[in-house]
ZADRENMI-421704 format. One record per residue (C-alpha): residue number from 0; residue in one letter; x, z, y. Coordinates in steps of 0.5 Angstrom, whole numbers, plus 500, padded with zeros to 3 digits. Each point is the difference from the previous one (the first is absolute). Layout:
% residues N
<site num="NUM" residuo="A" u="X" w="Z" v="Y"/>
...
This chain:
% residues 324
<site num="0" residuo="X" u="475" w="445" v="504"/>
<site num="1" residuo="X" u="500" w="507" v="501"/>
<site num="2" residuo="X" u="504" w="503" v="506"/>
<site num="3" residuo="X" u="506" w="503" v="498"/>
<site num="4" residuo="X" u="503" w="507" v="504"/>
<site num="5" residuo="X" u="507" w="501" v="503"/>
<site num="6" residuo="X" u="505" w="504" v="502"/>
<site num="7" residuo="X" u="500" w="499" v="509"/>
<site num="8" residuo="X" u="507" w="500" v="500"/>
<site num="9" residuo="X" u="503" w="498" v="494"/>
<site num="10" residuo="X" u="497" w="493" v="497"/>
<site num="11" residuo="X" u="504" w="499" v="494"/>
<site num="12" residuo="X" u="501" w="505" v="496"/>
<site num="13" residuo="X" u="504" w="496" v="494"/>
<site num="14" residuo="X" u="496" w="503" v="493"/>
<site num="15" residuo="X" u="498" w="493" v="497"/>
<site num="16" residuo="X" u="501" w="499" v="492"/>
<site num="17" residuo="X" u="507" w="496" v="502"/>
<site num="18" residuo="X" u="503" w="507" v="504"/>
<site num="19" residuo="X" u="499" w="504" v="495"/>
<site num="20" residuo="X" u="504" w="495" v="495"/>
<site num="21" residuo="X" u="506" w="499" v="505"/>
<site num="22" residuo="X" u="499" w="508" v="500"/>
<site num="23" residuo="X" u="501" w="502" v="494"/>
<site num="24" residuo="X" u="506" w="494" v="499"/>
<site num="25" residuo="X" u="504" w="505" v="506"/>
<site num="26" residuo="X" u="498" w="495" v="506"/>
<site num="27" residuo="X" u="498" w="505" v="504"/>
<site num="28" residuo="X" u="505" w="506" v="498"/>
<site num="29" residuo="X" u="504" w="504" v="505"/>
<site num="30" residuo="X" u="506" w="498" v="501"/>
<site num="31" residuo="X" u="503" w="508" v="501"/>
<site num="32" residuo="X" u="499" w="504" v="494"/>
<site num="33" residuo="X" u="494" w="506" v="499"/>
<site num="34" residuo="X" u="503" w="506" v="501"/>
<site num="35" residuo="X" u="498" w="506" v="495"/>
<site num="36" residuo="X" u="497" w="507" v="500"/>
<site num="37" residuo="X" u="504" w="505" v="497"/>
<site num="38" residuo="X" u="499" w="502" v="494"/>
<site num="39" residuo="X" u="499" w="507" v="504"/>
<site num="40" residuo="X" u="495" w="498" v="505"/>
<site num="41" residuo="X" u="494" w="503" v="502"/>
<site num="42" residuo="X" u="496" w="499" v="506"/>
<site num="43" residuo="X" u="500" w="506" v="505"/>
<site num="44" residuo="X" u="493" w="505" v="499"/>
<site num="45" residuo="X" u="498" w="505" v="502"/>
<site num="46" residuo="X" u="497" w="506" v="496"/>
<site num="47" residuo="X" u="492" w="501" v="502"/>
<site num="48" residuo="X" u="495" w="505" v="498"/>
<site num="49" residuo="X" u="495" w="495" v="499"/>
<site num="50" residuo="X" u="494" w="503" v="504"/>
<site num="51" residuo="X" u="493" w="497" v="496"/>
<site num="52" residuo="X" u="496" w="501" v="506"/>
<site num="53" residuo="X" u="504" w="495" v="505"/>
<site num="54" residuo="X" u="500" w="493" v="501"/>
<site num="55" residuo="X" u="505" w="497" v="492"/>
<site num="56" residuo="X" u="502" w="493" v="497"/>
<site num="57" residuo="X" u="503" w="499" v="493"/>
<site num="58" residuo="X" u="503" w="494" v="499"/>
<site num="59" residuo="X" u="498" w="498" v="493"/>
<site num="60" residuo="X" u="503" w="493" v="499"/>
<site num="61" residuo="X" u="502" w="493" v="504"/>
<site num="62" residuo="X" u="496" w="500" v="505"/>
<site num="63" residuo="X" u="494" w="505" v="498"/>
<site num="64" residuo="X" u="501" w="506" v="503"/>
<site num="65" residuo="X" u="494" w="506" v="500"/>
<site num="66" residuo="X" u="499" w="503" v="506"/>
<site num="67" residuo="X" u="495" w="506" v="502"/>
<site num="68" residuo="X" u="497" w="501" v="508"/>
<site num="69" residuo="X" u="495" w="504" v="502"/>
<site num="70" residuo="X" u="496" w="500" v="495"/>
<site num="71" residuo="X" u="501" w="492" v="497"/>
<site num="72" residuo="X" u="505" w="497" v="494"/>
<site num="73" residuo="X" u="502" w="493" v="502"/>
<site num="74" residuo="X" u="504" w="496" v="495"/>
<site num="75" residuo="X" u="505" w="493" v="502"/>
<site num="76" residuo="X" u="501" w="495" v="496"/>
<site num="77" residuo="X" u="499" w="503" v="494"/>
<site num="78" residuo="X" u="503" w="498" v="494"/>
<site num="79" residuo="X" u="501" w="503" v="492"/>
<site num="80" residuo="X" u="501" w="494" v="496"/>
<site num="81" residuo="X" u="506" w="498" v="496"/>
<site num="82" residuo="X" u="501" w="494" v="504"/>
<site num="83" residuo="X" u="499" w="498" v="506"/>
<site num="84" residuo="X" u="498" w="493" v="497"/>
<site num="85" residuo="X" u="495" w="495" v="500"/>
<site num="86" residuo="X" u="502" w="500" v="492"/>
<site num="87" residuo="X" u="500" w="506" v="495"/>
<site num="88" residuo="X" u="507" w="498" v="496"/>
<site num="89" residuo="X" u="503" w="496" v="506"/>
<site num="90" residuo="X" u="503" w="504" v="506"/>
<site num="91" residuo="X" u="502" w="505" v="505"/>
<site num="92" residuo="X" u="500" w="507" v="495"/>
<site num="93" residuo="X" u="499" w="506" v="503"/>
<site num="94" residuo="X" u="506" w="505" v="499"/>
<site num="95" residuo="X" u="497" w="507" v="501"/>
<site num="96" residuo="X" u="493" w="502" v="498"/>
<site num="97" residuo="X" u="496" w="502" v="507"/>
<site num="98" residuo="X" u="500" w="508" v="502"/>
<site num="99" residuo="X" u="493" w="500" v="498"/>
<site num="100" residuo="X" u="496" w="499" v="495"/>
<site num="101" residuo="X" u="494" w="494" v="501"/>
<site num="102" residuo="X" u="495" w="505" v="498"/>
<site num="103" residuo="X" u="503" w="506" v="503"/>
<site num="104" residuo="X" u="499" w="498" v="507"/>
<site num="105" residuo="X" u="496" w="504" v="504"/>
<site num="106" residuo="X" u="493" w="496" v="502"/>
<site num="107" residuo="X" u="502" w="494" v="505"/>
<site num="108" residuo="X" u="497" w="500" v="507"/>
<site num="109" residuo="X" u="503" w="494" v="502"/>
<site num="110" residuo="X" u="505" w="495" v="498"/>
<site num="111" residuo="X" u="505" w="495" v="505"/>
<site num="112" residuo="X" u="502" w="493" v="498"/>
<site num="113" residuo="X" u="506" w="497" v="503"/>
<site num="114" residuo="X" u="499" w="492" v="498"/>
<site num="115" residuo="X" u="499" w="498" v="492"/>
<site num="116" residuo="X" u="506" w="498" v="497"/>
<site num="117" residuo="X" u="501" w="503" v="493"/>
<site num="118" residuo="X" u="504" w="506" v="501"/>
<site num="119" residuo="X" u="494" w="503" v="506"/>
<site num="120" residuo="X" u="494" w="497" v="498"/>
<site num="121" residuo="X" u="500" w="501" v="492"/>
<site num="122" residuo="X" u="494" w="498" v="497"/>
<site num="123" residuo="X" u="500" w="506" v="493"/>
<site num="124" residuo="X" u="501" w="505" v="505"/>
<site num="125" residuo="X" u="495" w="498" v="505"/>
<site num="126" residuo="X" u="495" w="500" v="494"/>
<site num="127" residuo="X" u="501" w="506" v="497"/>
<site num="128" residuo="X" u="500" w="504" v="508"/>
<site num="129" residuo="X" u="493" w="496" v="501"/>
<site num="130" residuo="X" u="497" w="503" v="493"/>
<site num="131" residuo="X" u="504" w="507" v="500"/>
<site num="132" residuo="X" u="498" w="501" v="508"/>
<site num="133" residuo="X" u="494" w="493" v="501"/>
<site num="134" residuo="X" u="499" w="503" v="508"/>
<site num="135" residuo="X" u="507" w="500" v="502"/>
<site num="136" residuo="X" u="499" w="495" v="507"/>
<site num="137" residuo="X" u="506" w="495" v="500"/>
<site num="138" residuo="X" u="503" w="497" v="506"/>
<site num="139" residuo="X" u="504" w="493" v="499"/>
<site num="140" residuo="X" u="502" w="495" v="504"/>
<site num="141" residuo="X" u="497" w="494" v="501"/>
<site num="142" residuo="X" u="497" w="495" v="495"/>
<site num="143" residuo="X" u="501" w="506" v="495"/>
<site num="144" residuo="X" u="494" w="501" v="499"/>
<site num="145" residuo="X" u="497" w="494" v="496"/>
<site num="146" residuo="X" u="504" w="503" v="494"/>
<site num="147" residuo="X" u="498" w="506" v="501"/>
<site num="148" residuo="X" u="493" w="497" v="499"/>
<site num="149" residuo="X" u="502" w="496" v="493"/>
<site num="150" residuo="X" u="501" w="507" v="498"/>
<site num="151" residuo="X" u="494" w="503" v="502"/>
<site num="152" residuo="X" u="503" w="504" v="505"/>
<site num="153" residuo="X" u="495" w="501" v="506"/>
<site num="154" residuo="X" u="503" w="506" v="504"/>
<site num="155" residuo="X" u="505" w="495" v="504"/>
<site num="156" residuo="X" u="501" w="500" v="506"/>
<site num="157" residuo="X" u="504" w="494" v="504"/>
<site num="158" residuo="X" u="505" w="501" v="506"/>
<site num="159" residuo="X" u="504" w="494" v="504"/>
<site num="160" residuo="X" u="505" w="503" v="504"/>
<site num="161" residuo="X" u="499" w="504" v="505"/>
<site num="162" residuo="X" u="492" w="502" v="497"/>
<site num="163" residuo="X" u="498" w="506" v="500"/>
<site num="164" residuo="X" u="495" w="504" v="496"/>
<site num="165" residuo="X" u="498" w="508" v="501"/>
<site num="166" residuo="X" u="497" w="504" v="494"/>
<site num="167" residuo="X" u="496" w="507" v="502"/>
<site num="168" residuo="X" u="504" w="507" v="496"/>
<site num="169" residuo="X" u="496" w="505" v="497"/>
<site num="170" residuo="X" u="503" w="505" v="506"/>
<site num="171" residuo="X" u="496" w="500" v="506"/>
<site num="172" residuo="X" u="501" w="494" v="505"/>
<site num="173" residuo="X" u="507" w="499" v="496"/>
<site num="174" residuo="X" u="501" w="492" v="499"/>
<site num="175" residuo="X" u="506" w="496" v="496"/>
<site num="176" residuo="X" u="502" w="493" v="503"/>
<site num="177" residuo="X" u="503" w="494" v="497"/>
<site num="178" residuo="X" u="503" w="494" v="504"/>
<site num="179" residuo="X" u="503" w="495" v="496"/>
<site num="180" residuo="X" u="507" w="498" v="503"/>
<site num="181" residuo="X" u="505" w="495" v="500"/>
<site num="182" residuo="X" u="506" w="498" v="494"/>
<site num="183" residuo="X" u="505" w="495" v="499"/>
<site num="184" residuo="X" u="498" w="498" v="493"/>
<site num="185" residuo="X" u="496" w="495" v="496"/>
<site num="186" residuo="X" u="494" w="500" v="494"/>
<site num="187" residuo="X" u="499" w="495" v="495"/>
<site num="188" residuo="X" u="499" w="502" v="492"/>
<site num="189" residuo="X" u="500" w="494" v="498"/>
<site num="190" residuo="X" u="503" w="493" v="500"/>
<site num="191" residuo="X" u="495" w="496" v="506"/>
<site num="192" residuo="X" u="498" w="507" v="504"/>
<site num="193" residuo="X" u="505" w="501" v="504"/>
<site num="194" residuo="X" u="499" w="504" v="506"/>
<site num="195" residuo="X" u="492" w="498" v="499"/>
<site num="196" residuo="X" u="499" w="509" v="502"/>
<site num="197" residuo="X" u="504" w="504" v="505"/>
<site num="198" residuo="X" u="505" w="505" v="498"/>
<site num="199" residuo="X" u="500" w="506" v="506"/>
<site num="200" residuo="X" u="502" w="508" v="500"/>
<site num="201" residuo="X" u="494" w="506" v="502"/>
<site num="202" residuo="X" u="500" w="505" v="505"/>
<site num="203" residuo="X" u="495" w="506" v="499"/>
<site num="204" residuo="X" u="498" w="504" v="505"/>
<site num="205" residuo="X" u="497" w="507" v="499"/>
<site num="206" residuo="X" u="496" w="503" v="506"/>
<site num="207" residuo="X" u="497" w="507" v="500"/>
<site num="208" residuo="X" u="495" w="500" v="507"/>
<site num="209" residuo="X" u="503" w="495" v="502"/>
<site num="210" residuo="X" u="507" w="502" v="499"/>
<site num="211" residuo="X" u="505" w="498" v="496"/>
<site num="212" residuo="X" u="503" w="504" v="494"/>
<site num="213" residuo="X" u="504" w="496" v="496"/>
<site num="214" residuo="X" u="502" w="492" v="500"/>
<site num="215" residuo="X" u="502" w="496" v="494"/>
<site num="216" residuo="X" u="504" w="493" v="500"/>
<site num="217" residuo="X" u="500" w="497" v="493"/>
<site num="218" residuo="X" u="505" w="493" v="503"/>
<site num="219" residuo="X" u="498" w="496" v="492"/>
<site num="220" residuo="X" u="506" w="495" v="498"/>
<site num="221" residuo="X" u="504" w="497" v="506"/>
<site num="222" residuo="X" u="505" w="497" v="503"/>
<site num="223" residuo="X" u="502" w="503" v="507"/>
<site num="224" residuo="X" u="500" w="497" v="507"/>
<site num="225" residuo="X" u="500" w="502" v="506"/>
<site num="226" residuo="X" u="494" w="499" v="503"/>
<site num="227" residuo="X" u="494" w="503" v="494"/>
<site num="228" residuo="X" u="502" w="507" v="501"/>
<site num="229" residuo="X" u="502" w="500" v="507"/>
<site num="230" residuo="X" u="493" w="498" v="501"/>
<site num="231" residuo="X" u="497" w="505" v="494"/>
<site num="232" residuo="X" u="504" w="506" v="504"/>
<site num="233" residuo="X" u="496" w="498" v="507"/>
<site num="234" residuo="X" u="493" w="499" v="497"/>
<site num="235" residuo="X" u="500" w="506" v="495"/>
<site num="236" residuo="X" u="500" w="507" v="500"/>
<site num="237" residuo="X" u="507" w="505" v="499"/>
<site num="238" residuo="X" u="501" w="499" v="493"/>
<site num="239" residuo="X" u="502" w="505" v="496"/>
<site num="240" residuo="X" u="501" w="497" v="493"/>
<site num="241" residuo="X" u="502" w="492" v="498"/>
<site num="242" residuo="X" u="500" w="499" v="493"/>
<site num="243" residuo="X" u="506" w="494" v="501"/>
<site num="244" residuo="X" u="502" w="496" v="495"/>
<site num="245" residuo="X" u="508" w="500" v="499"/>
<site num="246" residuo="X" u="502" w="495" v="494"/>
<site num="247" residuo="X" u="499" w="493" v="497"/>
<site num="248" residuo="X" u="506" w="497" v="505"/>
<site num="249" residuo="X" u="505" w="498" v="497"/>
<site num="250" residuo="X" u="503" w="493" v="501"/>
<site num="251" residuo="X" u="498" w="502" v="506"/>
<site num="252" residuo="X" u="500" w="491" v="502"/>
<site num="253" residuo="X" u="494" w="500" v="496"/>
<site num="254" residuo="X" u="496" w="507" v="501"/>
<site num="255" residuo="X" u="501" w="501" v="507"/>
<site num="256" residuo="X" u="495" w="496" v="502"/>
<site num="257" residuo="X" u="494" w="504" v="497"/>
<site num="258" residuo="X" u="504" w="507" v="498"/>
<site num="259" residuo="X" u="503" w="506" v="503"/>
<site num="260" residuo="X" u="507" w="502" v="499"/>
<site num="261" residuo="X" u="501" w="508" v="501"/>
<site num="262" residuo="X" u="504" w="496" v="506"/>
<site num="263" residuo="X" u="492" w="497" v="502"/>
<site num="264" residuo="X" u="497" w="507" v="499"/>
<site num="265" residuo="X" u="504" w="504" v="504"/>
<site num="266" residuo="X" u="498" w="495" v="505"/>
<site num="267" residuo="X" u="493" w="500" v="498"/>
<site num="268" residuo="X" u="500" w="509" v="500"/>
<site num="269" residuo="X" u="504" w="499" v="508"/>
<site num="270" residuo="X" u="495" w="495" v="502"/>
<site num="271" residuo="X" u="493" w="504" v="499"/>
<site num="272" residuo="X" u="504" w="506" v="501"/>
<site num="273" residuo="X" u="497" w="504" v="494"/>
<site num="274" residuo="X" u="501" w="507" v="499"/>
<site num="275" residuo="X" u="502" w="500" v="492"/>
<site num="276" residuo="X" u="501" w="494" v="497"/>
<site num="277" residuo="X" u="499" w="499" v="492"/>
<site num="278" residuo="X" u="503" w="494" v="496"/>
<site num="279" residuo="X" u="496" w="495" v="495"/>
<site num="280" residuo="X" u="501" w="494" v="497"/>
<site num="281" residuo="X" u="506" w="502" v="495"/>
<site num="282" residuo="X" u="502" w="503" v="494"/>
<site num="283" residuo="X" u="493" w="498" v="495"/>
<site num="284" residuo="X" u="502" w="492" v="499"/>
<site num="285" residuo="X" u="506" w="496" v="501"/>
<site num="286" residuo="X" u="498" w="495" v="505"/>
<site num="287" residuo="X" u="506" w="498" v="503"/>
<site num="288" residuo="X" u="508" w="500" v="498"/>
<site num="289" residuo="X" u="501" w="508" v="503"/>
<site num="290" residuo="X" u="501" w="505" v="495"/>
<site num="291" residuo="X" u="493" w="504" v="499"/>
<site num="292" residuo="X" u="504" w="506" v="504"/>
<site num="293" residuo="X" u="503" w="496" v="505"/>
<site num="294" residuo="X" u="495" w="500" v="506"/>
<site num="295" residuo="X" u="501" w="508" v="501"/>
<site num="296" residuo="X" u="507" w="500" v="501"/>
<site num="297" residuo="X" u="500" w="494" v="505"/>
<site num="298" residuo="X" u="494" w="504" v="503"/>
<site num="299" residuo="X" u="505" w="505" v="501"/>
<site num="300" residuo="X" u="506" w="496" v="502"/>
<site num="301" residuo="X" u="495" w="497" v="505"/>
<site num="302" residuo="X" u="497" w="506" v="502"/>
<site num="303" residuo="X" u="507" w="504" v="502"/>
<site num="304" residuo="X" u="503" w="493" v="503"/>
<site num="305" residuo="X" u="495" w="501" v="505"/>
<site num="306" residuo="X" u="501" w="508" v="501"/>
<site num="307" residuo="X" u="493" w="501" v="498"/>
<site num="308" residuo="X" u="497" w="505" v="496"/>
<site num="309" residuo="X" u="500" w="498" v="493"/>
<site num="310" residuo="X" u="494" w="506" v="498"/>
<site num="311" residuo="X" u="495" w="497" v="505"/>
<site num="312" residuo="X" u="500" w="493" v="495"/>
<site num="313" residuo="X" u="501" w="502" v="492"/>
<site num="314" residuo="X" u="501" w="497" v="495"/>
<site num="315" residuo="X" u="496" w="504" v="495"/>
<site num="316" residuo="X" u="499" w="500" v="492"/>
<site num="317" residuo="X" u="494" w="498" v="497"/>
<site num="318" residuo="X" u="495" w="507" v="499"/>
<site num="319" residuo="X" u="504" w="503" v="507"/>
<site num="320" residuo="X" u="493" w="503" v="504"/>
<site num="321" residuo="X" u="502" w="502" v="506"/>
<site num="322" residuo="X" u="496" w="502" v="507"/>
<site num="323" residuo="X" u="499" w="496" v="505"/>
């Protein structure tokens, strides 16, 4: 029998088929109401003059955002398609079309993956990037590979967490490194595979002779805990931008295990100490029983309860492109 993963600090994790039953039967549902946005509500942003020559993200969708250094694009979690579903007819619908087109994406250096459930690793999209850009390197946790091969995916490589890989850039002695980190999660896209690969988060570093230029932490799908980002804070370089998610936590009985609330990513943004923060993981597919705009107006209420800075961790809208 295959040896499955886990999480270190939390066994159960509480997802078999019944839970979700007794979810959707309201076992699990908060005792205190949801509060709502205003209807008038919008997230603070500062206006920018977008400089192209500088380091840029876009959030496309979910969790794919597009992002732009020294001289390399590199997608997470990519995903266009209507549903974020093993079925075509069945399943979680998008509700917003991505920013950008699939075939208006510029080439495609590099391409992120967090673990393989259907909303970050979807096969239509992975397809379709595979033949619109055939060298993109993919990295992706452990185990994933095997169904990157099925599909004649060769450019793949596979991290176990804390595992690094290193790839030379066009600039003289300018390197990018990738380490895999730790996540809260789970994996499975099937009935009888579950936790059969691991789940994690990347770390890219940029170095130029030696010296770092930019750092980029892409957290994936998580719970929080007080351990992983501590320790992610300890081993890697000052982060100047986490893409965090913010969305799927309600009831929080049965997501707070393997998702952060706005409450567990302020805590993740304090934790790794990053410069600027941006939201993901809300807004594309309802998932959870929050409304679609719900986490950004939790994020505030958080940010400001705690008399943060509510523009060093946006929420921004899907197509926003700012400098990093």
């Amino acid at each position: 029998m295959k040896q499955k993963f886990t999480n270190p600090y939390i066994k159960n994790i509480r997802r078999g088929l019944l839970d979700v039953i007794r979810w959707q039967l309201g076992y699990y549902d908060d005792i205190l109401p949801i509060a709502q946005p205003p209807k008038d509500f919008r997230y603070p942003m500062v206006e920018q003059n977008l400089d192209q020559s500088k380091p840029k993200v876009t959030w496309i969708n979910h969790c794919t955002f597009l992002i732009e250094v020294e001289g390399v694009r590199i997608l997470t979690d990519p995903i266009w398609s209507k549903r974020c579903s093993p079925f075509k007819l069945f399943g979680p619908k998008r509700r917003h079309n991505p920013a950008i087109d699939l075939s208006d994406l510029p080439k495609i250096d590099i391409i992120l993956i967090s673990h393989n459930h259907y909303d970050h690793l979807d096969e239509e999209t992975v397809k379709k990037l595979n033949k619109l850009h055939p060298e993109i390197q993919w990295i992706v946790p452990k185990g994933v590979k095997k169904w990157f091969r099925k599909r004649k995916i060769h450019k793949v490589k596979e991290l176990s967490w804390w595992e690094k890989t290193q790839f030379k850039l066009d600039a003289l002695d300018s390197q990018m490194v990738i380490t895999s980190v730790p996540t809260q999660h789970y994996s499975g896209r099937g009935l009888f595979d579950m936790n059969k690969t691991l789940w994690m988060g990347h770390v890219v570093e940029f170095f130029r002779e030696k010296d770092l230029t930019k750092c980029l932490y892409f957290v994936g799908d998580t719970a929080y805990n007080p351990f992983d980002f501590k320790k992610i804070k300890e081993k890697v370089s000052p982060i100047d931008l986490c893409l965090c998610p913010i969305g799927t936590y309600k009831p929080g009985r049965f997501m707070q295990t393997v998702h952060a609330s706005p409450d567990d990513a302020v805590k993740i943004h304090c934790d790794v100490e990053a410069s600027l923060t941006l939201g993901m993981h809300w807004k594309t597919f309802q998932l959870s029983s929050e409304g679609l705009n719900q986490p950004p107006h939790d994020l505030y209420f958080e940010m400001t309860k705690r008399s943060l800075n509510p523009l060093r961790f946006l929420a921004i809208e899907p197509g926003v492109t700012i400098n990093w």
